[in-house]
N, C-alpha and C positions, 0 to 999 in steps of 0.2 A: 275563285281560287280554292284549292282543297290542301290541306295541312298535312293529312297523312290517306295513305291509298285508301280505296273504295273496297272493303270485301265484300266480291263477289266466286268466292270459293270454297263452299259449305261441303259442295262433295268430295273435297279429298279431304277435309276434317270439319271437325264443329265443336266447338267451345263445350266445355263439360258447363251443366245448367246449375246454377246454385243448389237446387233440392237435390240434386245427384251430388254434389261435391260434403252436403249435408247428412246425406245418406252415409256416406265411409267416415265421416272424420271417428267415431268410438272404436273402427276397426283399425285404425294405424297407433295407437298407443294403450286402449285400453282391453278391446275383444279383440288380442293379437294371436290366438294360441295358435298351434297348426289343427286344421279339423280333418288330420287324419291319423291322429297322434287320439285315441280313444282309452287310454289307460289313466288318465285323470279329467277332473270335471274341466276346466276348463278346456281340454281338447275337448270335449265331447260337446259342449257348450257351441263351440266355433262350427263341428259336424251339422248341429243340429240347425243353425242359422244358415251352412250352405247347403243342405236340403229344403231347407223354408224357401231359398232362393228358386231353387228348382223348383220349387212346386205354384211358387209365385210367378214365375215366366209361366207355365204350365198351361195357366190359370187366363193370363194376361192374352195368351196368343192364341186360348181356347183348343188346347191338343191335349190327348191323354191315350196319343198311342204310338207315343215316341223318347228317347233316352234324351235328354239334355245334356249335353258334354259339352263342358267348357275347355277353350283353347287359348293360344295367345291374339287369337284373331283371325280375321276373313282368311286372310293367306294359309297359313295353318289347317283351318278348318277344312280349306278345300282341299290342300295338301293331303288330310287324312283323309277325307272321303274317295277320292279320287285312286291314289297308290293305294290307300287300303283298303278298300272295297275289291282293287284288282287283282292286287298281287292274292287275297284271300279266296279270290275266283279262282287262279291258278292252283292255290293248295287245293283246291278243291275238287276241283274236278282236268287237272293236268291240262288244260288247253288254255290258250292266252283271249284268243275271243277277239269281238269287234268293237268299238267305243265310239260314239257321235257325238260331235259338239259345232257349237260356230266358232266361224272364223275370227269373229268381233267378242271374243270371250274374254276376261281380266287377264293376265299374263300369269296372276296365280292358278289358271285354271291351265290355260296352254302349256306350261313350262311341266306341271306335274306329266301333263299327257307324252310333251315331248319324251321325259324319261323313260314312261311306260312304253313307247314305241322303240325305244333303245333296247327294250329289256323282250320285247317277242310280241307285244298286244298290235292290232291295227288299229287303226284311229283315221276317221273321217271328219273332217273337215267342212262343214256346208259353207258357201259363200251365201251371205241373204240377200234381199231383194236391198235394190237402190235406197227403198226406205225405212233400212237399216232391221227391219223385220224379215223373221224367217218364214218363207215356204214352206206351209205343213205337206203339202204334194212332194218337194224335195226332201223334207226329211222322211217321209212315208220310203217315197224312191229309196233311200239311203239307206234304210233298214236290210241288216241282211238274216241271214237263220242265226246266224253265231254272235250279232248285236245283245250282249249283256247290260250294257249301263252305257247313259246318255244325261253329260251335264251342258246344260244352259241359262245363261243368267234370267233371272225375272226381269231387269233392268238397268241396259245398259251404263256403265260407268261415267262413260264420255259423251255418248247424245241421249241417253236419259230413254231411248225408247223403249216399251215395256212389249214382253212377245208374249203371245199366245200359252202360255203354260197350262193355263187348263186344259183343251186341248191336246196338248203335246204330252199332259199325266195321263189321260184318259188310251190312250194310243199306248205308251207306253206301256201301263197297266193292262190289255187287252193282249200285250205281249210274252207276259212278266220281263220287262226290259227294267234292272232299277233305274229309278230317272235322281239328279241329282240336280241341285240347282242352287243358286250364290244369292241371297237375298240381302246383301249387303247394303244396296242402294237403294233396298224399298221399302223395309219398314218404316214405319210411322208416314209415309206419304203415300201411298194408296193401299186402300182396301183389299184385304188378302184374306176374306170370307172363308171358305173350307180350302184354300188351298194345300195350307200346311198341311192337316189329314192325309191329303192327296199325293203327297209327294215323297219321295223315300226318303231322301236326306237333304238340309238343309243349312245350307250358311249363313252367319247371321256376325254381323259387325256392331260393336258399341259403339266406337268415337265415330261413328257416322250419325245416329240418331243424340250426341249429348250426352254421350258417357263418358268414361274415362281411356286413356289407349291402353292396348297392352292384355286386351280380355274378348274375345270373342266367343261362338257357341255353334254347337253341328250338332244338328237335332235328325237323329236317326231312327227308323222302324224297330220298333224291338226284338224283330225276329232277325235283324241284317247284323253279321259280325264281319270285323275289321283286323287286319293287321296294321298293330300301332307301330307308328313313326318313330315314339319316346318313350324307349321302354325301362324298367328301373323302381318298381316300387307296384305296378300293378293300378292305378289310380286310374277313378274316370270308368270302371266299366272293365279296366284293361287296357284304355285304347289311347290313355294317355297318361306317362306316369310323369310324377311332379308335385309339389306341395304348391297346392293351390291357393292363389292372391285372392285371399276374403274380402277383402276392400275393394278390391276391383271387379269381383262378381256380384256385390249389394250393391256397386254405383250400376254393374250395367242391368241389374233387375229393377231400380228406380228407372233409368233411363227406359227401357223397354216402357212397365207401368205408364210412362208420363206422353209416350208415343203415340201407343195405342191410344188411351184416352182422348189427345188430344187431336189425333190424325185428321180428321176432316173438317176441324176450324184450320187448322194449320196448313192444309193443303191448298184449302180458298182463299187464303191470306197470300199463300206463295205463290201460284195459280195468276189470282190476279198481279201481283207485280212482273211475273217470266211476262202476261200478255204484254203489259205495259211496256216492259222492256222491248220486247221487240214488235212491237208497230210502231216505236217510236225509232228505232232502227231501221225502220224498212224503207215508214215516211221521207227519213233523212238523208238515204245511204243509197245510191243504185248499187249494184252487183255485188248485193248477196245473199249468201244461198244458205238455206236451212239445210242441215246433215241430221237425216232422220225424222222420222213423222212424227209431225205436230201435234197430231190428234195423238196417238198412242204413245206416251210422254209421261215423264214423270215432271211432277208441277214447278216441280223448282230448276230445272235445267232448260239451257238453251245453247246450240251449239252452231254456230255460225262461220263461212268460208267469205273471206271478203277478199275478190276478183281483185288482179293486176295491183298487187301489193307487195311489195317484199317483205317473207314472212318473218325474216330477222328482226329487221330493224320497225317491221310493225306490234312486235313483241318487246323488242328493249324500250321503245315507246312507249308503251301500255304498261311498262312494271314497276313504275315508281308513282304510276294513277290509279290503277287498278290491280287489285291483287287476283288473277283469273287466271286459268291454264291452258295450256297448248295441246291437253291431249290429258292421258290418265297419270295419276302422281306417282303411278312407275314406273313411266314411260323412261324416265333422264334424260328428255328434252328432246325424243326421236321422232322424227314424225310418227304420228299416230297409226296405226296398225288397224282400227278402226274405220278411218277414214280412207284409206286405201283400199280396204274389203269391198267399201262401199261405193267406190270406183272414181274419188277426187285422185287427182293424180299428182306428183311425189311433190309439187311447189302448190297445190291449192289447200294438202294438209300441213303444210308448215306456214298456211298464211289462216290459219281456222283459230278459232278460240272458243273456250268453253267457257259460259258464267255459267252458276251454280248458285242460289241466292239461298239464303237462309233467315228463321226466324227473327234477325234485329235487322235484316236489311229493310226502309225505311223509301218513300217515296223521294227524298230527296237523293238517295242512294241513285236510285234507278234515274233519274234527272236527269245528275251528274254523268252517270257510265253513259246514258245517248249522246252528252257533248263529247265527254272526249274521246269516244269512237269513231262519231261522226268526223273530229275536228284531224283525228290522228290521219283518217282514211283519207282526208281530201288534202291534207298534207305532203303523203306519200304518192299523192295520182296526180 
């Protein structure tokens, strides 16, 4: 018997880490000032600690040829990269241009595009391969003369598959195509050697690696300008005006620091429990189906279709045992968009589910989630 549910839902959030919660507490009462306010020391004091910051991500993710701009998060960041890199393409040179992305993109990446398509740009859409990876031949195909910027994620939100980006930078770059890409769901879980260098702009999420929410960052080429979203004060570059939450960009530069460091103890820690988890699902369970390759994965996701189930009531089941999702945490309960890409069809993604394990999930953790998967599923068949 279990007392209270099982988390297994790290990727739509993660617990801020004690040394991250340790890192802000002198900035919410004591180093309050605003650090854009430079006409006394104590503004200038607060300046000086959120460029320390910057230059401590800088340092941590090993770039030094790109602007740190802090945002309110994934969404945002990609918001501005996205509209603003576009619409500044049009100041620029008066034509709307072509854009490429997948189909299995976050919603904060589709939605901005949708807009862009409103407003005069074209936008392609690649459907990927069954396993959930994209066709460097179909995106090559895709490419037209007027192809300006092409955003895709490093790693899946919902089946965790990680694409070809190296690659797919190198192509771009041989084009001058800017390439843009949402790194929300892969810091600190796999190794991202010279990518960052390699890529024109990049998104990057706190409360997914143990930060705090409310803070994210879009790390841009120094030479690429934007039209900002939030304008009002000039801040950021230009490209975001606003009085910046000091507290919540020292928690998310601990959080970063503590990712990187620790990334590939942490990865073979998570790695091993996803295997665990599911051979002991597979052992137990006939008909079901892995969504997205296994191999090319991010260590801590698993994202599973379990055949001839009703997907309702195999979820009202599973919510007061396990705490796990149905799809991405902005979806609002739709079937997944993902998984429909990917060619499950309209009742085999509302019967999928996504675990997501994180650093305290625990071997009796994963134990438990085999029984009452297994227990839920032959209930329902």
């Amino acid at each position: 018997m279990i007392s209270t549910p099982i988390l297994l839902d790290y990727q739509s959030s993660t617990p801020c880490s004690k040394d991250v919660v340790d890192s802000m507490k002198p900035f919410w009462t004591e180093i309050f000032s605003n650090p854009s306010n430079k006409s006394n020391l104590a503004g200038i004091n607060a300046s000086a600690i959120l460029e320390s910051s910057r230059e401590k991500i800088e340092q941590n993710l090993l770039i030094n040829n790109k602007k740190v701009v802090f945002t309110s998060g994934a969404t945002e960041s990609n918001n501005l990269a996205l509209l603003g890199f576009a619409r500044n393409y049009y100041i620029k040179t008066g034509n709307y241009g072509h854009i490429i992305t997948l189909k299995t993109e976050h919603k904060s990446v589709l939605e901005p595009l949708d807009q862009l398509k409103k407003e005069g740009f074209l936008v392609t859409e690649i459907t990927p391969e069954k396993d959930g990876l994209i066709s460097e031949e179909n995106f090559i195909k895709s490419i037209r003369k007027d192809t300006f910027m092409v955003s895709i994620m490093m790693a899946n939100n919902e089946i965790g598959v990680i694409q070809p980006i190296e690659n797919i930078s190198k192509i771009c770059k041989s084009r001058e195509i800017i390439f843009h890409s949402d790194f929300a769901q892969c810091l600190g879980y796999i190794e991202l050697n010279d990518l960052l260098s390699n890529i024109n702009m990049i998104t990057m999420s706190s409360h997914k690696i143990y930060g705090p929410k409310g803070i994210g960052l879009l790390l841009i080429d120094n030479d690429i300008d934007l039209q900002p979203l939030i304008v009002g004060g000039g801040h950021e570059y230009g490209f975001r005006s606003g009085t910046l939450p000091l507290p919540l960009i020292v928690g998310f530069t601990k959080a970063i620091e503590i990712a990187v460091f620790n990334q590939k103890k942490n990865a073979e820690k998570l790695l091993l429990h996803r295997n665990t988890l599911l051979k002991g699902l597979l052992e137990n369970n006939s008909g079901l189906l892995i969504n997205g390759s296994i191999n090319n994965r991010l260590p801590h996701n698993l994202n599973l279709t379990a055949l001839d189930v009703n997907g309702t009531k195999f979820h009202k089941i599973l919510k007061s045992k396990i705490i796990c999702s149905s799809g991405s945490a902005c979806s609002n309960g739709q079937p997944s968009h993902v998984l429909l890409a990917l060619g499950r069809s309209f009742k085999e993604a509302e019967s999928s589910i996504r675990f997501s394990l994180g650093l305290s999930t625990n071997s009796q953790d994963i134990k438990q989630a085999i029984q009452i998967l297994t227990d839920t599923v032959k209930s329902l068949r």
